[in-house]
C-alpha positions in Angstrom: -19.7 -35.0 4.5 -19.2 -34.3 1.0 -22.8 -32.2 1.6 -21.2 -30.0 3.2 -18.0 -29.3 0.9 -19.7 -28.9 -1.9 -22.7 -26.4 -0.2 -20.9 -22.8 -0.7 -23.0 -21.0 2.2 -22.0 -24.3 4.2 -18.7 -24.0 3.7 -18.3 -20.2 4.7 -20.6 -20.6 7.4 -17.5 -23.2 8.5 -14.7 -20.9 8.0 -16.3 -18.1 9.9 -16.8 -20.4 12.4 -13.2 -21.6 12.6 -12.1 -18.1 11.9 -14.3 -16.8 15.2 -12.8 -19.8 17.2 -9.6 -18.3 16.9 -11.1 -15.0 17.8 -12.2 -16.8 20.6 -8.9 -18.0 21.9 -8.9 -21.8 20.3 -5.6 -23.1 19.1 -4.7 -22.9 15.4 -3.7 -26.7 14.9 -7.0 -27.7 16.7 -8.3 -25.6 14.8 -6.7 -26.6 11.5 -7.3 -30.5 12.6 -10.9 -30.2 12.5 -11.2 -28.5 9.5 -8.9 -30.4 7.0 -11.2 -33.1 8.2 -14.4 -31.7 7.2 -12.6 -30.5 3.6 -9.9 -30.8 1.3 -9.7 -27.7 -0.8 -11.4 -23.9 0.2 -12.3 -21.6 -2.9 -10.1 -18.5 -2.5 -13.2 -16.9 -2.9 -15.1 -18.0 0.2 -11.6 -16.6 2.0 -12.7 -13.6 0.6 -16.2 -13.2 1.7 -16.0 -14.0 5.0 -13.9 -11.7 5.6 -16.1 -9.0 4.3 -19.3 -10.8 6.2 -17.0 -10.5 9.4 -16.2 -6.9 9.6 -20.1 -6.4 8.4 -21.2 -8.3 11.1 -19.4 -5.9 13.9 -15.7 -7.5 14.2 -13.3 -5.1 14.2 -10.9 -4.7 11.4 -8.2 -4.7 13.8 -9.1 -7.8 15.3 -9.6 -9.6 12.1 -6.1 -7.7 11.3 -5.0 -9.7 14.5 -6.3 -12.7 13.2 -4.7 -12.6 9.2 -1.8 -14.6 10.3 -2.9 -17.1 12.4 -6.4 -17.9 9.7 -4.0 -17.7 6.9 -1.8 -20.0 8.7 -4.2 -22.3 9.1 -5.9 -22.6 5.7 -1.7 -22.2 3.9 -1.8 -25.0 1.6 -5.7 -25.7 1.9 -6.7 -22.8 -0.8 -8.0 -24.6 -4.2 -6.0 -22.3 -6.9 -7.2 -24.9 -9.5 -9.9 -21.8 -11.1 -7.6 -19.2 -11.5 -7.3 -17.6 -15.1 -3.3 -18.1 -16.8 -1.9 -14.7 -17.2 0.0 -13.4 -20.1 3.9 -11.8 -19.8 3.6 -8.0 -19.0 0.0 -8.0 -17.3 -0.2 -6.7 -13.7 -1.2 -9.9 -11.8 1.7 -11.5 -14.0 4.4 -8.9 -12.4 3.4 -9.0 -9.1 4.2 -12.5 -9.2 7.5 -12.1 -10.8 8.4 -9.7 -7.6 7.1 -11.9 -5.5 9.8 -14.8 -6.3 12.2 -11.9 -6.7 11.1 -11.0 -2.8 11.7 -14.9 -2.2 14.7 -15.7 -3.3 16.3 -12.3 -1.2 14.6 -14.2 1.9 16.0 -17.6 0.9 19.9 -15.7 1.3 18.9 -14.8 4.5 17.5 -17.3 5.7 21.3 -19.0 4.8 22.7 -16.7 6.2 20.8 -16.1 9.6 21.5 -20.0 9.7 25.3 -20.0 9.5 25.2 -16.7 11.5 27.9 -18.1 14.0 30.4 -19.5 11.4 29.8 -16.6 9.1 30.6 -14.2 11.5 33.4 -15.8 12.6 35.1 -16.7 9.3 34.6 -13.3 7.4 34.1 -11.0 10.7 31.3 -8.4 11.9 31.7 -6.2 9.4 31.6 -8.1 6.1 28.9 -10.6 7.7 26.7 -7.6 8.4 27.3 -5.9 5.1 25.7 -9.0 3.5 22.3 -8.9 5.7 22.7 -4.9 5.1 22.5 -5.5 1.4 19.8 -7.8 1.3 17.6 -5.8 3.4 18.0 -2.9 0.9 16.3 -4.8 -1.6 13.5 -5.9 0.4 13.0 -1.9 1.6 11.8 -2.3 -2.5 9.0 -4.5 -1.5 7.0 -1.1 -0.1 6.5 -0.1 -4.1 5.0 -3.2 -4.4 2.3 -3.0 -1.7 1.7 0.9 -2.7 0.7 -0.3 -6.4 -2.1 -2.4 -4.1 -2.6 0.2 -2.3 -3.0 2.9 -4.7 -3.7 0.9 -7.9 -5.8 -2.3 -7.0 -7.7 -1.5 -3.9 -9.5 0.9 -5.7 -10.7 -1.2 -8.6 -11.6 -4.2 -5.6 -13.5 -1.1 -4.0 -16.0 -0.3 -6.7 -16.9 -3.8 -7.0 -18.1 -3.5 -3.2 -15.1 -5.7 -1.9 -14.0 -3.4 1.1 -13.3 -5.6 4.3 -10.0 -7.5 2.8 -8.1 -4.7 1.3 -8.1 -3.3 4.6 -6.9 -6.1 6.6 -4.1 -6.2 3.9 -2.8 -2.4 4.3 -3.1 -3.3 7.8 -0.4 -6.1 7.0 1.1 -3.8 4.6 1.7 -1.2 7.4 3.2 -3.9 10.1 5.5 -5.1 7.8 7.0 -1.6 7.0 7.7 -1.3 10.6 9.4 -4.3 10.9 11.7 -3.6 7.9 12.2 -0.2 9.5 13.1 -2.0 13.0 15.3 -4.0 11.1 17.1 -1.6 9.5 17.7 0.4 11.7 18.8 -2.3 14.5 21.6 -3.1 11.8 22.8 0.1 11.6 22.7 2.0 15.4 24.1 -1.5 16.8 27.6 -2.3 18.0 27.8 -5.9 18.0 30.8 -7.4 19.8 30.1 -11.1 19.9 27.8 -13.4 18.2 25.5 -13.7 21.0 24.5 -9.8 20.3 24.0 -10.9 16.4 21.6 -13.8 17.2 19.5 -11.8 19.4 19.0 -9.2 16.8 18.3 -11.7 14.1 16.2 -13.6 16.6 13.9 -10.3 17.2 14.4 -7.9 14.5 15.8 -9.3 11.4 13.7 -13.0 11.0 10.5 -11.2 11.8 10.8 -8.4 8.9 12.1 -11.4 6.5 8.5 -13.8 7.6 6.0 -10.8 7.2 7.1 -10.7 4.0 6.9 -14.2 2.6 3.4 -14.5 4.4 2.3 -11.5 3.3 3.4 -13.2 -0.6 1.4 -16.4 0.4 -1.6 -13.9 1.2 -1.8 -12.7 -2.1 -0.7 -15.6 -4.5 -3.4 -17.8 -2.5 -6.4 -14.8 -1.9 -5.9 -12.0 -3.2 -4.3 -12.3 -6.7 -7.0 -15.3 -7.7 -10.0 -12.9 -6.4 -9.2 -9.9 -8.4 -8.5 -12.2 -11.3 -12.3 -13.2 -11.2 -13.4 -9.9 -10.4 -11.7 -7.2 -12.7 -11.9 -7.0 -16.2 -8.9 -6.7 -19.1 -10.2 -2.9 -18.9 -9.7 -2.4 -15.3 -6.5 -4.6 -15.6 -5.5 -1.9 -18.5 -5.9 1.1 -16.1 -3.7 -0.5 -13.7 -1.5 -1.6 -16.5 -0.9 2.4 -17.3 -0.8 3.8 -14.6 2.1 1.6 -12.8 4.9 3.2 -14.1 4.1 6.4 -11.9 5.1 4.1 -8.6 7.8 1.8 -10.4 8.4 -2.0 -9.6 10.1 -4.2 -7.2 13.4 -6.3 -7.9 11.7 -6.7 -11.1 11.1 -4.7 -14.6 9.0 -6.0 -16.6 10.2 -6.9 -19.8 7.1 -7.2 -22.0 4.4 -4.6 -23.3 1.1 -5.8 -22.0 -1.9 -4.5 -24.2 -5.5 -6.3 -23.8 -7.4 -7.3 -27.5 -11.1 -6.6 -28.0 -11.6 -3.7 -25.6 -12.3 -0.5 -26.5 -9.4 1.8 -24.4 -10.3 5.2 -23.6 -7.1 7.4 -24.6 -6.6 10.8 -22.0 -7.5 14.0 -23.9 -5.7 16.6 -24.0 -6.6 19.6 -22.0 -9.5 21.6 -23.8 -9.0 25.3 -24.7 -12.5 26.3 -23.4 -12.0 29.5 -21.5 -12.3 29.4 -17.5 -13.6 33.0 -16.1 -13.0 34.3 -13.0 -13.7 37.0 -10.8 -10.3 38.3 -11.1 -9.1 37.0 -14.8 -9.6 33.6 -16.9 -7.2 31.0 -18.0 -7.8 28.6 -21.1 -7.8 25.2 -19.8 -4.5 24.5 -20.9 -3.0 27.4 -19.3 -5.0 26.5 -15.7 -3.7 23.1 -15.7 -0.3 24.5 -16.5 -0.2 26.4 -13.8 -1.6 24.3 -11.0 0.8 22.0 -12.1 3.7 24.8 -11.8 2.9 25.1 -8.1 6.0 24.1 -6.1 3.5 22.2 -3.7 0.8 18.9 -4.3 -2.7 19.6 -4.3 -5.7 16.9 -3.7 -9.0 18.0 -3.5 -11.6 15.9 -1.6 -15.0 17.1 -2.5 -17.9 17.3 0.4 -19.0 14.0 -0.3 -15.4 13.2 0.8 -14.6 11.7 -2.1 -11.1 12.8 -4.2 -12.2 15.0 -7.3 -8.8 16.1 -8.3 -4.9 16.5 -7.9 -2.3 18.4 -9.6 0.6 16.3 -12.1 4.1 18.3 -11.4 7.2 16.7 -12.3 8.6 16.3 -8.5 5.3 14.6 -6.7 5.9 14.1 -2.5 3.3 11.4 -2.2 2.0 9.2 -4.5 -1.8 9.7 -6.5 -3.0 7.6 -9.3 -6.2 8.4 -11.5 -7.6 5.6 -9.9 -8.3 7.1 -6.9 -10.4 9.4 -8.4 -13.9 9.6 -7.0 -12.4 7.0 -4.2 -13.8 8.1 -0.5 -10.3 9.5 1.3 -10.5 7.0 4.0 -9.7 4.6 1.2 -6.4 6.4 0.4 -4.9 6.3 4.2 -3.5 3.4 6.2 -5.9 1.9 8.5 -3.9 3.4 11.5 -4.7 6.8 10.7 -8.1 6.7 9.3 -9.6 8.6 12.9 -7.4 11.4 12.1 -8.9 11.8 8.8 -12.5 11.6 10.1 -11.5 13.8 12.4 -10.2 16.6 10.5 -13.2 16.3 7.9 -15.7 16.4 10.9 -13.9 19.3 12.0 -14.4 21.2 8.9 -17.4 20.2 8.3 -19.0 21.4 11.8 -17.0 24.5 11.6 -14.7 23.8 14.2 -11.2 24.1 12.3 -10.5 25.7 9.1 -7.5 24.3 8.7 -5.2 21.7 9.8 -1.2 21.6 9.8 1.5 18.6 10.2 4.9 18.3 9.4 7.3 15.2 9.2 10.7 14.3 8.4 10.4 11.4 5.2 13.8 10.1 4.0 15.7 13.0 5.0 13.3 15.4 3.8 11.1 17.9 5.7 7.9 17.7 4.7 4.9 20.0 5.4 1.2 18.8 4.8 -1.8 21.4 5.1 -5.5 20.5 4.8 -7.9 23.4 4.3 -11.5 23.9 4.9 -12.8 25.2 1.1 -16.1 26.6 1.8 -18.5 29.1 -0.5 -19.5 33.1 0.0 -22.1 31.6 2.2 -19.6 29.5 4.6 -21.1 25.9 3.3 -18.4 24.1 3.0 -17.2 22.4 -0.4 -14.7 20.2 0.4 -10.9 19.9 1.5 -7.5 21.2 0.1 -4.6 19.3 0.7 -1.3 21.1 0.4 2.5 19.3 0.7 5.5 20.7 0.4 9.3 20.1 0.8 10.7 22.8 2.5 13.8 21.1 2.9 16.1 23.4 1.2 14.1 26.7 2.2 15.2 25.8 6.0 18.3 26.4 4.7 18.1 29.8 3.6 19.9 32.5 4.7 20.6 36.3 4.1 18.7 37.6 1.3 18.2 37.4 -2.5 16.5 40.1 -4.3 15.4 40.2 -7.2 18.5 41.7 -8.6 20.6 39.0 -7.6 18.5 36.5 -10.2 21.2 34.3 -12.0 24.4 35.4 -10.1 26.1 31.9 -9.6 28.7 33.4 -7.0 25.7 34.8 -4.3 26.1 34.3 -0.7 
């Protein structure tokens, strides 16, 4: 027996096993039986590769997304932690930890309160009672900054390091749990509730869900995903990270210490060079190009034709977020699993010459949003990659009338 737990290729060949016998229909405390019986403790690591082997070897990332919670489930409390590097104050891992038990303790007030829903709502009444689970599920709303600086910030590094699979069962998770907090929040404000029975029943199917995704989705990283990139990224990488948080912002948390690796040489940004950029129709200095892409009322990403993201403008109000670290990152990468076809499909279309261009538009916190993605192609029609162009025309739906030019600065216009 003890063979077997110490043999690494063993050992994974186990957990794929057990993690296919779910697949296959098997039930998780059978399966959980038999394998606390052939081991103790599971390297977070060996988590992570199988994973990966899994979705190599043909299953589909949705089904292995099917299968996060229950495998997780099963190996909660079985993961050995006992390698993973102590963090200092201020450093990334060290942050997302601190939300995490921010995250926690908002979960452990409702959890008290979804317990004494009945007396609660009796002794204090709908209103107040409600106003309480409102609050609390304002704060966890906070919880989608969190998984963007994975997203956005993390994957990316985990990506060049050719760890793929996981990161994308995660967003996956990521994306569920979004929708749950969105179902929750919006069953607690469209419903009239006029007995207590109505409150359980939304608590029971909207409210405890949202409130579990997100404590298993903490146990998924403290026990995984966390310990992994600890072994894999170095204080550089972490650095990069480190820098480039502020852009998103934190969750329930600010970090009150400056974090700053020793022994590493850090590459500073350089300014913009003033080497001259010519034109067919003028040239800019660098300086001034950069200044004006960046004036642009819209967001522009390029995606070169090796679909990878080359470039994307810095103005002060951004509609979605982009991070230097997803620079040279394929742009499947840098969309939720859910919508990766779409992608594929507007690149194939561009590519073949099918499409030239491609228009959606959505409504995103109140605001009207329109996204463009163009076809760039040469004099010769090859095509060099793909524009993407957002906007919030919210206000100019408003507009009315006219305002010429002469008008500029009069306060009292109609």
């Amino acid at each position: 027996m003890s063979e077997l737990i110490n043999n690494s290729s063993e050992r994974k060949e186990l957990l794929k096993h057990m993690i296919l016998e779910l697949h296959e229909g098997r039930a998780p405390e059978e399966v959980k039986k038999r394998l606390m019986e052939l081991m103790s403790r599971i390297p977070y690591g060996d988590v992570v590769e199988v994973e990966q082997e899994l979705i190599s070897e043909g299953l589909p990332e949705s089904e292995v997304l099917r299968l996060c919670d229950i495998h997780a489930a099963v190996l909660e409390g079985s993961i050995d932690l006992s390698g993973m590097l102590i963090v200092p104050p201020g450093h990334p891992v060290d942050t997302f930890k601190k939300e995490n038990t921010e995250l926690q303790g908002v979960v452990k007030k409702l959890s008290e309160l979804f317990d004494k829903a009945e007396e609660l709502y009796a002794a204090i009444g709908p209103v107040a009672y409600l106003n309480k689970v409102k609050s609390l599920f304002n704060s966890l709303m906070d919880v989608d900054k969190h998984y963007r600086r994975k997203e956005n910030l993390l994957f990316p590094f985990l990506e060049r390091y050719g760890i793929t699979g996981p990161p994308k069962v995660m967003w996956g998770k990521h994306d569920e749990t979004r929708v749950l907090l969105k179902n929750a929040m919006e069953s607690l404000s469209s419903a009239s509730y006029s007995d207590p029975g109505q409150v359980k029943f939304t608590i029971d199917v909207y409210l405890q869900p949202a409130a579990k995704a997100i404590t298993d989705m903490i146990m998924k990283e403290e026990e995984i995903l966390l310990p992994m990139t600890m072994d894999k990224l170095t204080d550089a990488d972490w650095y990069e990270i480190y820098r480039q948080t502020n852009e998103i912002g934190y969750c329930l948390y600010d970090p009150i210490v400056e974090w700053k690796p020793e022994g590493i040489q850090l590459s500073e940004l350089r300014s913009a060079e003033e080497g001259t950029i010519s034109l067919p129709s003028g040239k800019f200095s660098a300086e001034e190009l950069m200044a004006v892409l960046n004036t642009l009322p819209v967001d522009l990403t390029f995606v070169d034709r090796n679909d990878k993201v080359k470039y994307f403008t810095q103005g002060k109000e951004r509609i979605f977020d982009r991070n230097r670290a997803i620079l040279g990152r394929d742009v499947r990468m840098c969309h939720p699993p859910s919508s990766v076809h779409i992608v594929d499909k507007i690149i194939s279309d561009f590519k073949s010459g099918h499409a030239d261009s491609a228009p959606f538009w959505i409504q995103m916190q109140g605001r009207f949003i329109h996204i463009d993605y163009f076809a760039l192609r040469n004099e010769q029609g090859e095509y060099l990659g793909t524009l993407e162009v957002s906007q919030d025309l919210t206000e100019k739906r408003k507009l009315e009338n006219e305002q010429r030019i002469l008008n500029y600065g009069n306060t009292n216009m109609a």
